[in-house]
C-alpha positions in Angstrom: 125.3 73.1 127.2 125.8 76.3 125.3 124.1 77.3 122.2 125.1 76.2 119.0 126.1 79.3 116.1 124.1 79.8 113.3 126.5 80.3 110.1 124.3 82.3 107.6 120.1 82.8 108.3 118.1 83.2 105.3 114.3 84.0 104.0 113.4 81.0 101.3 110.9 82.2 98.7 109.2 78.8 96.9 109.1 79.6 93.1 107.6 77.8 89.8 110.5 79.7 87.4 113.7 80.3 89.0 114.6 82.1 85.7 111.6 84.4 86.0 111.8 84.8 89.6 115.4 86.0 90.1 114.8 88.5 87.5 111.9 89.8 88.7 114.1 91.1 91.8 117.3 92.1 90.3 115.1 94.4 88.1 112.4 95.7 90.6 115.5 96.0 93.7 118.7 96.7 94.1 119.9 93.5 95.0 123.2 91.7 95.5 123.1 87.7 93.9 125.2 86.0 95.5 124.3 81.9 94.1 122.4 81.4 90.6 121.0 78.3 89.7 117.8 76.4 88.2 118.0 74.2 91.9 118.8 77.2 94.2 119.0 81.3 93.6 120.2 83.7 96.6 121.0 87.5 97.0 120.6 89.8 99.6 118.8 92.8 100.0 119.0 95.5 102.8 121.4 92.9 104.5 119.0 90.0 104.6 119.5 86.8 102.8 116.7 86.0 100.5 116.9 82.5 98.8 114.7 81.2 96.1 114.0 77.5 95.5 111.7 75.6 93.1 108.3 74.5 93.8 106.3 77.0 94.1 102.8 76.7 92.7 102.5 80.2 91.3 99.4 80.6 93.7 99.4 84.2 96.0 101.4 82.9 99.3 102.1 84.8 102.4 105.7 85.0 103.4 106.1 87.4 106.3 108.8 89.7 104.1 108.4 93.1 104.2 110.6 95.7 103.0 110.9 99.5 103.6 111.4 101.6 101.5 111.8 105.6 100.7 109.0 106.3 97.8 106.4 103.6 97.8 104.9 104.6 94.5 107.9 104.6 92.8 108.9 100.7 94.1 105.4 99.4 93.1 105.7 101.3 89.5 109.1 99.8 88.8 107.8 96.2 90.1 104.5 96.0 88.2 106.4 97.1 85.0 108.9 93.7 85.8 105.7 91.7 86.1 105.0 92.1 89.8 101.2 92.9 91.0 99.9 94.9 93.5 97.6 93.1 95.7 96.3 95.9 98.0 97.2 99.3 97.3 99.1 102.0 99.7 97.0 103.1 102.7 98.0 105.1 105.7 98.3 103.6 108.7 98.8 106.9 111.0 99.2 105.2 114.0 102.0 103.2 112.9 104.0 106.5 110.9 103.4 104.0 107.6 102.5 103.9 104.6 101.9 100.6 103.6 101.3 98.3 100.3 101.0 94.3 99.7 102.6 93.3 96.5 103.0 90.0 94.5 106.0 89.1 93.1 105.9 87.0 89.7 105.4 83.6 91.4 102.8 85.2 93.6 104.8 85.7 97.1 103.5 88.7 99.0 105.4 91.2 100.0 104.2 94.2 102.2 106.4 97.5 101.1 106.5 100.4 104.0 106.8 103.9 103.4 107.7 105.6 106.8 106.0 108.4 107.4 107.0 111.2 109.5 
């Protein structure tokens, strides 16, 4: 039996205001929305699929996303002014070549945001 394709893969974020939500990341990132609606919100970012659907509590929940990026401090300014939070500031992690942050998006999803260091 051979493997069945896989048309599209995608990260789903759970989110209490689709309105709020989608904002948040076509303000804080430059990314690409693809569907918009109250049921289901999509773009991509960095080539990745990101969808965002309702039901999120609004409570800090860990997602596994991470993004890398070229000035940390400037990406965790522009997303705290947008209404995202930083949850643990940028520490060096030498033995990874990283600079590394956690941040919470408005419906409390945490991110980590990489800095590569060389």
């Amino acid at each position: 039996m051979t493997a069945t394709p896989v048309e599209k893969a995608y990260v789903m974020l759970m989110v209490a205001d689709m309105t709020r939500a989608l904002r948040f990341y076509t303000e804080a990132f430059a990314v690409t929305v693809v569907i918009s609606s109250p049921h289901w919100s999509e773009f991509i970012l960095a080539g990745t699929n990101i969808a965002l659907h309702p039901g999120g509590g609004g409570n800090d929940t860990r997602t596994g996303l991470g993004f890398e990026v070229n000035d940390l401090d400037a990406v965790l300014q522009r997303a705290t002014e947008v209404g995202g939070r930083i949850k643990s500031s940028p520490r060096e992690r030498p033995g990874e070549q990283i600079r590394v942050a956690e941040l919470a998006d408005t419906e409390g999803n945490l991110i980590t945001v990489a800095e590569v260091r060389t």
